[in-house]
C-alpha positions as a Python dict, from the first residue, in 0.01 Angstrom:
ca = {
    (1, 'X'): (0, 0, 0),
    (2, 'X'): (127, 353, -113),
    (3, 'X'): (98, 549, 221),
    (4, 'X'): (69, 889, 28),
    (5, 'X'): (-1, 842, -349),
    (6, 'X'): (31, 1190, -415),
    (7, 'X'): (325, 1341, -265),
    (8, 'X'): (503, 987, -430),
    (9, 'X'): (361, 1070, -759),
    (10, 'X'): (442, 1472, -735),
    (11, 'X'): (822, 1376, -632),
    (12, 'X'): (858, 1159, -891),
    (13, 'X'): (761, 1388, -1148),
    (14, 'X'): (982, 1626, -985),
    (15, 'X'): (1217, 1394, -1026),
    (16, 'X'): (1175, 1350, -1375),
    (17, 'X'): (1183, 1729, -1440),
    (18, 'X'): (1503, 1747, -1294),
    (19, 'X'): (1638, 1446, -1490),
    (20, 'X'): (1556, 1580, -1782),
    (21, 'X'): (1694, 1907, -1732),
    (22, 'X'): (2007, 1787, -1637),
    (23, 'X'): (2081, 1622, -1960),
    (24, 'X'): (1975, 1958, -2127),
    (25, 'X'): (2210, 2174, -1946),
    (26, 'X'): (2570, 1904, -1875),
    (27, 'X'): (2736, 2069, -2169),
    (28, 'X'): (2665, 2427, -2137),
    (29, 'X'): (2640, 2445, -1710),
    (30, 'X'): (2784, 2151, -1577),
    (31, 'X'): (2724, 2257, -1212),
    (32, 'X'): (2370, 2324, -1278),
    (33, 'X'): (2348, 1958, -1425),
    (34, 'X'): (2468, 1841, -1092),
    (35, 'X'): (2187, 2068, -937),
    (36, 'X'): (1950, 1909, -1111),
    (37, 'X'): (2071, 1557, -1137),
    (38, 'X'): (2114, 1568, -713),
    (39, 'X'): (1771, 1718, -673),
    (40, 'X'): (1660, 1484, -950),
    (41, 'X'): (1763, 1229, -742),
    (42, 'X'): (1612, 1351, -396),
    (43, 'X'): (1294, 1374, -541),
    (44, 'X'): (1281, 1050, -659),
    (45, 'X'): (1410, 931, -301),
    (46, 'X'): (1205, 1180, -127),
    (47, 'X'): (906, 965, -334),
    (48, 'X'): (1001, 643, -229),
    (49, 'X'): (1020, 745, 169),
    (50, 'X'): (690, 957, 128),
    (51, 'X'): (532, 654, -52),
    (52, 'X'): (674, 277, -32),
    (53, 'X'): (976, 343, 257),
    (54, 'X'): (1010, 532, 480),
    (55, 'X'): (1341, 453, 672),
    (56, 'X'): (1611, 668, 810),
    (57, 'X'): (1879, 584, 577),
    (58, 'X'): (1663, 645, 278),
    (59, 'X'): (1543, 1019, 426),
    (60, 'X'): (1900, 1096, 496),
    (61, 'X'): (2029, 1036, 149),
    (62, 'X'): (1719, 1230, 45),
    (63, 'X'): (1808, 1523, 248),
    (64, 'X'): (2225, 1492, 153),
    (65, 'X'): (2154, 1492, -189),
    (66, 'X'): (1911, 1806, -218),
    (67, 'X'): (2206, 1972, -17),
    (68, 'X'): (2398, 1842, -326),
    (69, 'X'): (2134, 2019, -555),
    (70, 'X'): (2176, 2321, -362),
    (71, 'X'): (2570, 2323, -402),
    (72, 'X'): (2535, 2264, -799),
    (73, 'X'): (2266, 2549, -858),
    (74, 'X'): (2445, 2788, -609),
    (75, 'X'): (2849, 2714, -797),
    (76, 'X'): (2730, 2684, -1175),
    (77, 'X'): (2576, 3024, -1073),
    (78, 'X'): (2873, 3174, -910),
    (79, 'X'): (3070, 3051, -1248),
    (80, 'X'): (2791, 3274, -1458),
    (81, 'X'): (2794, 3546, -1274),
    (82, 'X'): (3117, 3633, -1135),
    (83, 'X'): (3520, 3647, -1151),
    (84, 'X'): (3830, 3682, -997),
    (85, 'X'): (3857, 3658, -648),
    (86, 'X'): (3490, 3683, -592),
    (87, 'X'): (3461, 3364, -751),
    (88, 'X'): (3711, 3193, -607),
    (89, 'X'): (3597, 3304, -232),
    (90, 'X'): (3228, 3238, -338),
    (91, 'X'): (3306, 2901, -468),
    (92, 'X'): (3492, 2850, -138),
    (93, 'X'): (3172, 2998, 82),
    (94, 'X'): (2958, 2682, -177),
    (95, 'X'): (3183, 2427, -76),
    (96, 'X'): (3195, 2419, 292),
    (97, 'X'): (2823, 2554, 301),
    (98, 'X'): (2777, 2156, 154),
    (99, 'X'): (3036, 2010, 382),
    (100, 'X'): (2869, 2188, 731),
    (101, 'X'): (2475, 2093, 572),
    (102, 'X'): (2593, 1758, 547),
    (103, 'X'): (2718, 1741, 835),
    (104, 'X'): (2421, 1880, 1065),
    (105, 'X'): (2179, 1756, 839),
    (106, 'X'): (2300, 1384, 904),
    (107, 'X'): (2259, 1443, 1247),
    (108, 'X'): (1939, 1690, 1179),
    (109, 'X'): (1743, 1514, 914),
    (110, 'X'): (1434, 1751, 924),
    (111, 'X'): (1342, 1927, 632),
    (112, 'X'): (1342, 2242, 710),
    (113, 'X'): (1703, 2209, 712),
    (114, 'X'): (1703, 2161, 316),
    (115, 'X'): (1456, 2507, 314),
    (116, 'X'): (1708, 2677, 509),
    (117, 'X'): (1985, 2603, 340),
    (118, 'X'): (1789, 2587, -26),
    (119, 'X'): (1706, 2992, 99),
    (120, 'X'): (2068, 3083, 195),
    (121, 'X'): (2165, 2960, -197),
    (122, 'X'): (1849, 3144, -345),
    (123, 'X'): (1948, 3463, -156),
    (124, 'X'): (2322, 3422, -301),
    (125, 'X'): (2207, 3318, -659),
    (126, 'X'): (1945, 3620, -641),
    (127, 'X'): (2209, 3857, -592),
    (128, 'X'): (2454, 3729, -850),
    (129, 'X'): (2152, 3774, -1069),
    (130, 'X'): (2097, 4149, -1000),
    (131, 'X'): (2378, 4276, -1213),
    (132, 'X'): (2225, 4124, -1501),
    (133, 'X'): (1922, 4177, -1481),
    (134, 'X'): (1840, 3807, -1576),
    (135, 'X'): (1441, 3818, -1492),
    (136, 'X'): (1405, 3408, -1582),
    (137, 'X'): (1669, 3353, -1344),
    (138, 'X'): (1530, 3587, -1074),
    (139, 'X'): (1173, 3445, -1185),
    (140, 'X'): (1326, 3106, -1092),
    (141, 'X'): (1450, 3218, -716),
    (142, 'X'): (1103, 3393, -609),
    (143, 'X'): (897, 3101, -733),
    (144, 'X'): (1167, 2867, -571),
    (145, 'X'): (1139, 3059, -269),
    (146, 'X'): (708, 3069, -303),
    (147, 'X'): (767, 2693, -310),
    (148, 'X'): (959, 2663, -28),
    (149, 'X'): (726, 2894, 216),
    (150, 'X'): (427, 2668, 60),
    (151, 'X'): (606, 2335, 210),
    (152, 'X'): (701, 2522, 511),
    (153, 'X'): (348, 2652, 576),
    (154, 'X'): (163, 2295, 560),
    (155, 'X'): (-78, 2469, 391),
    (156, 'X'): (-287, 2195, 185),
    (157, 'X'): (-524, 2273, -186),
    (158, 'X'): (-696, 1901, -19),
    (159, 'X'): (-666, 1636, 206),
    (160, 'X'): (-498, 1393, -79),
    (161, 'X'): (-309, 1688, -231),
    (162, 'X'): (-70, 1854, 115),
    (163, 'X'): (207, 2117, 109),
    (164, 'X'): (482, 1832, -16),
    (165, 'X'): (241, 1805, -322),
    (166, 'X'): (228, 2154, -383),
    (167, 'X'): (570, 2233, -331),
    (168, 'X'): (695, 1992, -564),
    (169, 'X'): (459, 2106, -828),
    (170, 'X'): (552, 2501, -785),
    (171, 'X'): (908, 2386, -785),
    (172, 'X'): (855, 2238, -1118),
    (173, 'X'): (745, 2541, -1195),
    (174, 'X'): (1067, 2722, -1068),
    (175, 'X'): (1347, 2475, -1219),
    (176, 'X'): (1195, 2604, -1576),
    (177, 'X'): (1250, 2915, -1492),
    (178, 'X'): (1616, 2847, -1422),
    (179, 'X'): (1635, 2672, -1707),
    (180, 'X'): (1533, 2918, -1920),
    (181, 'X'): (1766, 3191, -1734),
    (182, 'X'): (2059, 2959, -1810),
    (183, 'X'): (1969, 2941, -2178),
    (184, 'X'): (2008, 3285, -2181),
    (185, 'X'): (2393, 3283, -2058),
    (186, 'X'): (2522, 2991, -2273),
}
């Protein structure tokens, strides 16, 4: 028995969103195809633990790897838009950002752990953005960030459709946005 039908069926075509996007962007942004291969593949874990499994290990490696999604967006973004030192020291700031999520998010599997650190990357990625005034990009963060205060709310369209479900759908929503910001800067 699926124990809930929908939030499996909305991460898994989350999932398959993210998948797909991935294999459009590896040549041009291949940071952003780790950001959405990882958060390709918490979805479709974040599915399975929602629907069929829901054991530790599995939410733990769903949790890691969106912290892995949030590293990929967050550096092929900091490669876009910015140089020099900046870059370097921003790439740096990416990088043990992942290392310290992972570790207190191994120890602190909640989810609002992957909100809080998904928000610290939008804010970062947001301003990177400004200069250029890249409006699908910036598009991408607000809805990403709607998405996030949707899942953090529990606020629910129905009793077989809850905040997971709606979060995953508006994040659909905000990953083609990104995707067709990044278009823009190949």
């Amino acid at each position: 028995m699926i124990a809930e039908p929908a939030t499996l069926v909305t991460d898994y075509l989350l999932g398959l969103v993210s998948a797909w996007l991935a294999f459009k962007v590896v040549r041009g942004s291949p940071f952003w195809a780790l950001g959405f291969a990882a958060l390709s593949l918490a979805a479709f874990l974040g599915g399975t633990w929602h629907g069929l499994v829901p054991s530790d290990a599995l939410w733990k490696a769903t949790v890691v790897a969106a912290g892995v999604a949030s590293f990929g967006m967050l550096s092929g973004s900091i490669l876009v838009a910015s140089t020099g030192t900046a870059r370097v020291l921003l790439l740096a700031f990416a990088t043990i950002k992942l290392l310290a999520y992972v570790a207190w998010t191994l120890e602190h599997g909640e989810f609002i752990w992957v909100i809080v650190d998904t928000g610290v990357a939008l804010a970062i990625i947001a301003a990177l953005y400004l200069w250029s005034f890249s409006g699908w990009m910036l598009a991408g963060v607000a809805v990403s960030a709607l998405a996030g205060a949707v899942q953090a709310s529990g606020f629910a369209l129905h009793r077989h459709f809850n905040h997971n479900d709606l979060y995953h759908v508006v994040q659909i929503a905000a990953l083609l946005f990104f995707y067709r910001g990044l278009r823009i800067f190949k």
